[in-house]
N, C-alpha and C positions, 0 to 999 in steps of 0.2 A: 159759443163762437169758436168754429176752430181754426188753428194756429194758418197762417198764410207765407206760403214757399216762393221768396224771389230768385230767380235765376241767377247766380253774379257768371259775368264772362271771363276765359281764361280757362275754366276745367268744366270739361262738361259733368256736369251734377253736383255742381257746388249750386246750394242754395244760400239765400238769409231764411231763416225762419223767424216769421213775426207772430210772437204771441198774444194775447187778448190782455195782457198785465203792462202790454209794453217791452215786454221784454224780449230781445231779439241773441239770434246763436245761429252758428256755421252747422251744415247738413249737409253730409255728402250723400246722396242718394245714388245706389245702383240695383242691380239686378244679378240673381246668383240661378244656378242651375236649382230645380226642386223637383226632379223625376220625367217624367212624361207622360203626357194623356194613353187613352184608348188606342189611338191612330197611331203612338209613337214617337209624335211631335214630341220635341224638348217643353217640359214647363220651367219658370223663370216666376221668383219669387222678391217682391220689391223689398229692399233695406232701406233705413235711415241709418247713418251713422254721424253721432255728433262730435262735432272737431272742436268748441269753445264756443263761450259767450264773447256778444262783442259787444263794447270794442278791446275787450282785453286781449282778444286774439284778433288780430288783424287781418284782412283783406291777402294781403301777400304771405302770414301764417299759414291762414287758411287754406289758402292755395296748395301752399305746400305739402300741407297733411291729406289734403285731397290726393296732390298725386302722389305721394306714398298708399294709400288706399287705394289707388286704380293700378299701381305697379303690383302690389299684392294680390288684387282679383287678376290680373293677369296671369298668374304664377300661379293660379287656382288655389289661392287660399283668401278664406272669409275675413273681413278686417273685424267685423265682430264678435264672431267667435275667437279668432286669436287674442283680442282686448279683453274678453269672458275670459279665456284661458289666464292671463297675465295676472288678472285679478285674484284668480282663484290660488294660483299659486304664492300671489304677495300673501292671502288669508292663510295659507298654511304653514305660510314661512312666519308670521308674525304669530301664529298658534305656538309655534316652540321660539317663543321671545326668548331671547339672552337675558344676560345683569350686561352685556355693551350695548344692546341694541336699548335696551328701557334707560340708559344714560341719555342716548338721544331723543328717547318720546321725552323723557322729564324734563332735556333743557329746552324743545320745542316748546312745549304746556309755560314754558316757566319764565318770560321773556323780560321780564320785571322785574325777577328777584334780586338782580345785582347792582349795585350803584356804580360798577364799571365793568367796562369788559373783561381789561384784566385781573379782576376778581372774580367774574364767571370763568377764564381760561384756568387759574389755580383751583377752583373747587373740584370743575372737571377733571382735570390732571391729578387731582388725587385720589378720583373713583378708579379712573382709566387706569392708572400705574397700578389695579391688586390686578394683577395676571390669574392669579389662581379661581377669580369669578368672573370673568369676563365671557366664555365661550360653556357655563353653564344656564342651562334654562332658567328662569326664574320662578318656576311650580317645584323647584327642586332643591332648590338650596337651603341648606339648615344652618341652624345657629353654628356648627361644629367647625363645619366650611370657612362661617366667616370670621371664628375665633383665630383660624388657621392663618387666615392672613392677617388680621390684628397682630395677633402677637409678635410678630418679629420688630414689628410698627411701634409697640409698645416697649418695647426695652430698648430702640432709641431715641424715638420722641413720645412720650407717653402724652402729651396736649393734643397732637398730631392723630395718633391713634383713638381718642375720645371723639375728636371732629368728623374724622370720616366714620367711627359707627354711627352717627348720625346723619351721614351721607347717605351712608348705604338705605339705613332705614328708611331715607325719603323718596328714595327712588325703586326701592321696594311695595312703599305705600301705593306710590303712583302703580306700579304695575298691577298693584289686587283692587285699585279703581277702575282700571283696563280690564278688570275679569282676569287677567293674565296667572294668578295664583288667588290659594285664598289660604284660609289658617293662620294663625298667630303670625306677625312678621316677627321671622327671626332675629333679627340683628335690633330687636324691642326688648328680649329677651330679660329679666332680671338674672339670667344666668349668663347671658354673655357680660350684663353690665358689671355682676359681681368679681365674675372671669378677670375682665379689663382693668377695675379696682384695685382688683388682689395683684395685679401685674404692674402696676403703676404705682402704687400707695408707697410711699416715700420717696417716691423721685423728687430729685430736687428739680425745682421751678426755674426757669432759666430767665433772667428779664433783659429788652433790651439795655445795652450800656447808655448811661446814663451820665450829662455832664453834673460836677461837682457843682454844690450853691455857689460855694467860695471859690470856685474857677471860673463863675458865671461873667463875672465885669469884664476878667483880662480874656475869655474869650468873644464878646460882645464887640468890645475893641477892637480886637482883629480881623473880625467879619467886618465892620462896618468901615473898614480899608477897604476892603472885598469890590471890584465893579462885576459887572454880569447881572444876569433876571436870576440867577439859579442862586444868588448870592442873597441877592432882595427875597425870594423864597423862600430863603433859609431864614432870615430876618424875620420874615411877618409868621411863620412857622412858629418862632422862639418867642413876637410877642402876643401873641394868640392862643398859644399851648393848643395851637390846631396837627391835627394829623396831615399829611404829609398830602396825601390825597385830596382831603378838604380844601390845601388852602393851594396846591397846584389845579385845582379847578376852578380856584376862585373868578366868576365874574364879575363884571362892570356893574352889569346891575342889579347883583346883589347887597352893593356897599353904599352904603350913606355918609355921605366925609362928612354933611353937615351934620348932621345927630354923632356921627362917629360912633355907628351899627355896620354891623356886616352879620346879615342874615344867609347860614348855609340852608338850603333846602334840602328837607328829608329824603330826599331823592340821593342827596350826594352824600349821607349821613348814616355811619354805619350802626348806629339805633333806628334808621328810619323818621326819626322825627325833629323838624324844625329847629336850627341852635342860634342862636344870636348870641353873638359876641361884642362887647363892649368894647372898642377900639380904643386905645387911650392916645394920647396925642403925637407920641412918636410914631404912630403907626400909619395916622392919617398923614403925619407932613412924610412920610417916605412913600405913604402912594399920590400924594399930589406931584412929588418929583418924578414919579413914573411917565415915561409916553404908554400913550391910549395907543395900542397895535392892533385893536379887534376886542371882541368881547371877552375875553380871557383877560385878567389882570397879571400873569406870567407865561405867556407864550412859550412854546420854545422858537430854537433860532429859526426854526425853517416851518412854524408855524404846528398851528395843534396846541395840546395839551403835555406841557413840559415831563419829561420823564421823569421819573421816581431817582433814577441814579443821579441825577445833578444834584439836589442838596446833599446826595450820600456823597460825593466825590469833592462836594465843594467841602463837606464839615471831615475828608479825608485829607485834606489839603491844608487845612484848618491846624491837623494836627503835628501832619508832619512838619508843617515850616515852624511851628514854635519847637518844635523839639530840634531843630536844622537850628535855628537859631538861642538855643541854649536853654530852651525853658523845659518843663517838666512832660509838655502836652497835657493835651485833655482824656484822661482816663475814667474808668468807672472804676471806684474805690471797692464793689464788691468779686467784678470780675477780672477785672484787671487788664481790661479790652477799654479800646479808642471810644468812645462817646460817638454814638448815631443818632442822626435827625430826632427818629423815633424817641430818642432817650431824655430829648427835651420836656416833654410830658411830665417825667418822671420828677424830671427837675423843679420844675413849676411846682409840681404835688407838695417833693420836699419843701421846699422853701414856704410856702402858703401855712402847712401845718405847723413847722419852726413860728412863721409869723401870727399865731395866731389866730388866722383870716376864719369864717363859720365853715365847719367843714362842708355842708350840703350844696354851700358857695361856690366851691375849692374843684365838688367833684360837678355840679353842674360846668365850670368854665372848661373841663375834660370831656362834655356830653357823655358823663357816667350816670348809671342809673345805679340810684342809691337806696336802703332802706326796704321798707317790705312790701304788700302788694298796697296795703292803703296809700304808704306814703309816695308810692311810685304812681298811683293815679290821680294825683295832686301836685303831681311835678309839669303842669302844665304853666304853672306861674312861675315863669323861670329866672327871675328876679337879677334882669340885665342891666336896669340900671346900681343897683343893690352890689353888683359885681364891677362896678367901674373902679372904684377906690382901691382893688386889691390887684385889679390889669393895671392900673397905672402904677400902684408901688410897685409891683413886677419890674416894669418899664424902667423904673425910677433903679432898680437893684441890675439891673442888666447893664443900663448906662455907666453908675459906678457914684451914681449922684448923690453928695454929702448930705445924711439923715436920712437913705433909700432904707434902712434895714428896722429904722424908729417908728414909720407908719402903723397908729391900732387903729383896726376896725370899728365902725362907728354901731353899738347893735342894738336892736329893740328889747326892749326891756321885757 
């Protein structure tokens, strides 16, 4: 059966085309010069040219693209050989791909891989800032090239410079899936890796500042004066030992006040995979005193998803007023910098291993993956209610609550 041409009014040779599948598309139909007969009479040879499926292109779209095609056969040029043209040239522009232009086929292909945006803008931003690979083809670039730009990367942040060869490499890979190159990926290299090794091997490890155990009560105290969501933030931050991100994403209905669970989903989880958290009791009566604003359990003021710098500015604020007020502040004892959100982590880690608590416990309530490949595919029983006794002594030790620091862990024989 073949396809059936509706007239639409408003441009003459705009069609619907209706095909035998159901399926219906914009047709702009004309007529082009193709020589002339015997006699010398002009001959005219019929086109289709197709403007979009509808209804994703519209009637008034359509229209439009119609008469941009009837302005151009006016002007005696073919609308589909110029489209041949355009294409042909996009194919040979994409034949000499860059390493900038395959940043962009890889973040197109790759629309999932991030559990926020601004974690996909930082990855990008650290391909995009090597200057010296950006406006090379990618059938061309060798390991030596991309040692060139490591290295300077590498004597000042040597963590930094290990992340992005592995950047590079993924977006390398993706191009020799494209057919774009082929041969060893260079930046796979055990000679760039050795390269990079030998460049970084004893740098020292930098960790976020981190608050003191024995600082933890009197700073507890002074946050929980604190009003604001970015204040409460920071609170369910310190009794969660969640990431910053995790728990500024936190929704409504992820959390069970009555079980007193708060499941993050692997989606918002930089392991990818499911954490439930045992909420202990201070945690659920400080989100029943919360107002419900929408599905976010910390808004920000003007709605969304609270920024990253409020708990940094609140636990900034944190410091200064006890040092304003004669105290020592909140320091991190190995680098000698103010305590960040981030460093809470650390804190919890300390204190749990001081306290005894089962290590495997300690670093599941971190969503660390611990152990080797067996015990890591057995980390599916993630023993949430097993971890409630050592979130609540937490709890108990933040408050400043007399016997917080005597709690042992109850354990299977």
């Amino acid at each position: 059966m073949l396809p059936v041409f509706k007239a639409v009014g408003g441009v003459a040779g705009l069609h619907l085309q209706l095909t035998p599948g159901a399926g219906k598309s914009w047709i702009f139909r004309y007529a082009v010069e193709a020589g002339a007969d015997k006699q010398g009479n002009k001959k005219y040879k019929r086109r289709s040219l197709g403007l979009g499926g509808y209804p994703e292109v519209s009637l008034a779209e359509a229209r439009d693209r119609a008469r941009e095609a009837k302005s151009a056969i006016r002007e005696g040029r073919d609308p589909i050989k110029e489209r041949r043209a355009a294409r042909a040239a996009l194919a040979a522009e994409v034949a000499k791909l860059t390493f900038g232009k395959a940043i962009n086929g890889w973040d197109k292909e790759h629309p999932n891989k991030f559990g926020s945006d601004k974690h996909r803008q930082v990855w990008l931003a650290s391909v995009r800032s090597i200057e010296g690979l950006q406006h090379m083809q990618v059938d061309q670039i060798e390991q030596e090239d991309i040692w060139r730009c490591l290295e300077p990367i590498a004597k000042r942040t040597p963590d930094t410079a290990r992340r992005v060869r592995g950047r590079i490499e993924e977006i390398l890979a993706w191009a020799e899936d494209e057919k774009q190159r082929t041969g060893p990926n260079p930046a796979a290299t055990g000679w760039l890796k050795r390269k990079l090794l030998a460049k970084t091997a004893g740098a020292k490890v930098t960790h976020r500042p981190a608050l003191q155990v024995e600082d933890a009560a009197r700073w507890w105290a002074a946050l929980r004066k604190l009003d604001g969501m970015g204040s409460r933030a920071l609170e369910f931050m310190a009794l969660t030992a969640a990431r910053s991100g995790e728990a500024r994403g936190a929704r409504w209905d992820e959390i069970d006040l009555v079980k007193g669970v708060w499941t993050v989903p692997a989606a918002r989880m930089k392991m990818k995979r499911d954490h439930s958290v045992p909420l202990p009791p201070d945690a659920v009566a400080m989100l029943k005193c919360l107002p419900r604003l929408g599905d976010l359990v910390f808004p920000a003021a003007r709605g969304g998803e609270m920024s990253d710098v409020t708990p940094i500015a609140t636990m900034k604020r944190l410091h200064e007023a006890d040092i304003k007020s004669g105290g020592p502040g909140f320091f991190d004892k190995d680098s000698g910098r103010p305590a960040v959100p981030h460093g809470l982590r650390s804190t919890f880690r300390v204190w749990a291993g001081q306290q005894g608590f089962n290590r495997e416990h300690a670093e599941l309530a971190l969503a660390h993956q611990f152990g080797d490949a067996v015990e890591q595919a057995y980390q599916r029983d993630i023993y949430t209610e097993q971890r409630r006794s050592m979130m609540e002594a937490w709890a108990a030790h933040l408050a400043g609550r007399e016997g917080a620091g005597k709690v042992v862990e109850l354990r299977r024989g």
